[in-house]
DRENVOBA-190392 format. One record per residue (C-alpha): residue number from 1; residue in three letters; x, y, z. Coordinates in steps of 0.2 Angstrom, whole numbers. Layout:
BEGIN
NUM, Ala, X, Y, Z
...
end
This chain:
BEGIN
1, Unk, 35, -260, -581
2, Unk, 47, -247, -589
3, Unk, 41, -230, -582
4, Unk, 36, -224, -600
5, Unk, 25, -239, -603
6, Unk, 8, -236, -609
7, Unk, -7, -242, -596
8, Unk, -17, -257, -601
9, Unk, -31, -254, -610
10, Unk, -43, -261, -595
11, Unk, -35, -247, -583
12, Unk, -37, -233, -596
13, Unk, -55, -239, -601
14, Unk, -57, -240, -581
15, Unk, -50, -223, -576
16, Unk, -60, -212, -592
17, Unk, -78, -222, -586
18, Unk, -77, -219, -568
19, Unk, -72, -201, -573
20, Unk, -82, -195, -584
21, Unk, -97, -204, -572
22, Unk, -91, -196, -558
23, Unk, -89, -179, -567
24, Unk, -108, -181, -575
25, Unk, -115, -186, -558
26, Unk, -106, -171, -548
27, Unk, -113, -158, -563
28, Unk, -131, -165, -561
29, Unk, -133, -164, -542
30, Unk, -125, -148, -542
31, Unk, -137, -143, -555
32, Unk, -151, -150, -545
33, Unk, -147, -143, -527
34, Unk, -142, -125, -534
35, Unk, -158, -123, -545
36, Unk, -168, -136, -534
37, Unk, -175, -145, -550
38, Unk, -177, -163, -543
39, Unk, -182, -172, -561
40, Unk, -165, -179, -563
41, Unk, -168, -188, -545
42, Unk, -171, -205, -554
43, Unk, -159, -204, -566
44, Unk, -143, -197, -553
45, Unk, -146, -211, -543
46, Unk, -150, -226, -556
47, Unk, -131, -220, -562
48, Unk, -124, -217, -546
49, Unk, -127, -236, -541
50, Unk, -121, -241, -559
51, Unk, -105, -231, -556
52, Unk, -103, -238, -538
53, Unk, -100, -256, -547
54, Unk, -90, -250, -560
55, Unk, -81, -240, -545
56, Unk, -82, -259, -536
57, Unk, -72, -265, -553
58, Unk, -57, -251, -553
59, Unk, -54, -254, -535
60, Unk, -50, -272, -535
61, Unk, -41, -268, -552
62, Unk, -31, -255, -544
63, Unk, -28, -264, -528
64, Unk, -22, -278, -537
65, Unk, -11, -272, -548
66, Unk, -5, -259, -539
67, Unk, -4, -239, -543
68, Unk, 6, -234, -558
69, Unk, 24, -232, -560
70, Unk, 26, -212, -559
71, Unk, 33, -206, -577
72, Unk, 48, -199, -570
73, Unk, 58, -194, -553
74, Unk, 49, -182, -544
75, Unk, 52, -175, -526
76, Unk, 47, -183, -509
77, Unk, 35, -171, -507
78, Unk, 28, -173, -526
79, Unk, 26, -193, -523
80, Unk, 18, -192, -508
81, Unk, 6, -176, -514
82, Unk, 0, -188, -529
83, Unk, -2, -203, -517
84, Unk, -15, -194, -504
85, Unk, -24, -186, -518
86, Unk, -26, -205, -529
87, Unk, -30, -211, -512
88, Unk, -43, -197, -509
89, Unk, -49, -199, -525
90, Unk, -54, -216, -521
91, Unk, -59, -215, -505
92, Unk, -71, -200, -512
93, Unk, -79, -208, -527
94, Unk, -83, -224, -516
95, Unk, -90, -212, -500
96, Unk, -99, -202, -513
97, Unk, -113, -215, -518
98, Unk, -113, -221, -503
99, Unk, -119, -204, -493
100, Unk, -129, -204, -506
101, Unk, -140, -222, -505
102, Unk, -139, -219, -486
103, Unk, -147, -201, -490
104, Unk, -161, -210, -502
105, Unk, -163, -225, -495
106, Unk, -166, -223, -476
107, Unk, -176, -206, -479
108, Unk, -188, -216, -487
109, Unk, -187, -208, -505
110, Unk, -182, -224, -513
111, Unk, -167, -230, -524
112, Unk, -173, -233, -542
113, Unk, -163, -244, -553
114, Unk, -171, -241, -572
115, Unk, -186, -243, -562
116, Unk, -182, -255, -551
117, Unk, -181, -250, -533
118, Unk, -166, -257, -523
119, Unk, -171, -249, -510
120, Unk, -191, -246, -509
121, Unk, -196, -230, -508
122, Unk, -209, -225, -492
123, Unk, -221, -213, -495
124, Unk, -236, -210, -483
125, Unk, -250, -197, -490
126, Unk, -236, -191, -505
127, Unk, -221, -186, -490
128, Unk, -207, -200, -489
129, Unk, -207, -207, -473
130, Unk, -188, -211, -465
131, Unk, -183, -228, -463
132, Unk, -169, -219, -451
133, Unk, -170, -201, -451
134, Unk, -151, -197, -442
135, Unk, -144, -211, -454
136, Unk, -152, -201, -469
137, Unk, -147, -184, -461
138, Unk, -129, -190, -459
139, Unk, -130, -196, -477
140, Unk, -136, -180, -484
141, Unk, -123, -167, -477
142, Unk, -111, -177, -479
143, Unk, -116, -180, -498
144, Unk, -117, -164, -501
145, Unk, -99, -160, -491
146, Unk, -92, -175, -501
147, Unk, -97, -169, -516
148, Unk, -88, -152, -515
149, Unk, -72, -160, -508
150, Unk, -72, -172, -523
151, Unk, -75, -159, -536
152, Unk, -60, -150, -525
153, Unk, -49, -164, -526
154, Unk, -54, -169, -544
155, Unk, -46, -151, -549
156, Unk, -32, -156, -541
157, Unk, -29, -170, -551
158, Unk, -32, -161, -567
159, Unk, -18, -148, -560
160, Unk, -7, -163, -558
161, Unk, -10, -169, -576
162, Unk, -10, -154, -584
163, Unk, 8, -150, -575
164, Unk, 15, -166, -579
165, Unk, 8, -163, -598
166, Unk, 14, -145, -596
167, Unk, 29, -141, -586
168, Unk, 37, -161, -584
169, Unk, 33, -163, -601
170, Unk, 33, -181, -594
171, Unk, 23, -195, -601
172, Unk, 9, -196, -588
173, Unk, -5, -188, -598
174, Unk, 0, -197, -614
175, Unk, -1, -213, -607
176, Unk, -16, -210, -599
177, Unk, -23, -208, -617
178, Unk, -13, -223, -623
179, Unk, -1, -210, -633
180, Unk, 15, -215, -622
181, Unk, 30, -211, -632
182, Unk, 43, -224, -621
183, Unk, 44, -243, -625
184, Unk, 30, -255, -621
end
């Protein structure tokens, strides 16, 4: 692939869905633990388990094809700074709904897919009843932990685009948004 090339449309289509799920999910339990209005419950986790299979699709896509050449020459230290933050990114948006069915599902609250529970909720007199309560504890803190680290390395990204975009003035943001200006 010559460095300027844009991305195939699948990786693009792949990159912008898992994103801007990601992003929605993060805004909504954020909203939700901050003003502690639970209604959005169903629906976080409905599209959590959604985005975990489309995140399932982007993995296996990435893997096999391999990370994107960079659009230019950039330091050691550059190359390997984007390298642990796509890694971490990957890692995080898999971990994230993870925590999160291990959280639902063995505290006895139940995973709701549009109604259908994956995982049946258990409650007793209207109070869940834990399937495993230190498997849903673990899975809560570190859902909640995850969550901030992602949004964290999430800004770092953007940072790395916006600094490629800016600063480079390489084509890595073009391309992402199918605009590369070199040969395809």
């Amino acid at each position: 692939m010559h460095h300027n090339a844009k991305l195939t449309t699948t990786s693009r289509w792949l990159h912008w869905s898992v994103a801007i799920g990601i992003l929605t999910l993060l805004g909504t339990g954020f909203y939700m633990s901050t003003f502690e209005i639970w209604d959005l419950y169903d629906w976080h986790k409905t599209l959590g388990v959604l985005l975990l299979l489309l995140l399932a699709a982007r993995a296996i896509y990435r893997l096999r094809r391999g990370w994107p050449t960079p659009a230019g020459r950039y330091s050691r230290l550059e190359q390997t700074a984007a390298r642990w933050v796509h890694w971490a990114l990957l890692l995080g948006v898999f971990l994230l709904p993870i925590t999160g069915l291990m959280y639902s599902g063995a505290g006895g609250f139940g995973v709701p897919v549009f109604g259908w529970e994956l995982i049946p909720s258990n409650y007793v007199e209207g109070e869940p009843v834990a399937y495993n309560a230190a498997l849903s504890n673990f899975g809560d803190k570190a859902h909640e932990i995850l969550g901030w680290l992602l949004a964290a390395v999430i800004a770092l990204h953007v940072l790395g685009a916006l600094k490629h975009h800016l600063f480079d003035k390489d084509d890595t943001l073009r391309r992402m948004l199918g605009r590369a200006r070199g040969r395809h």
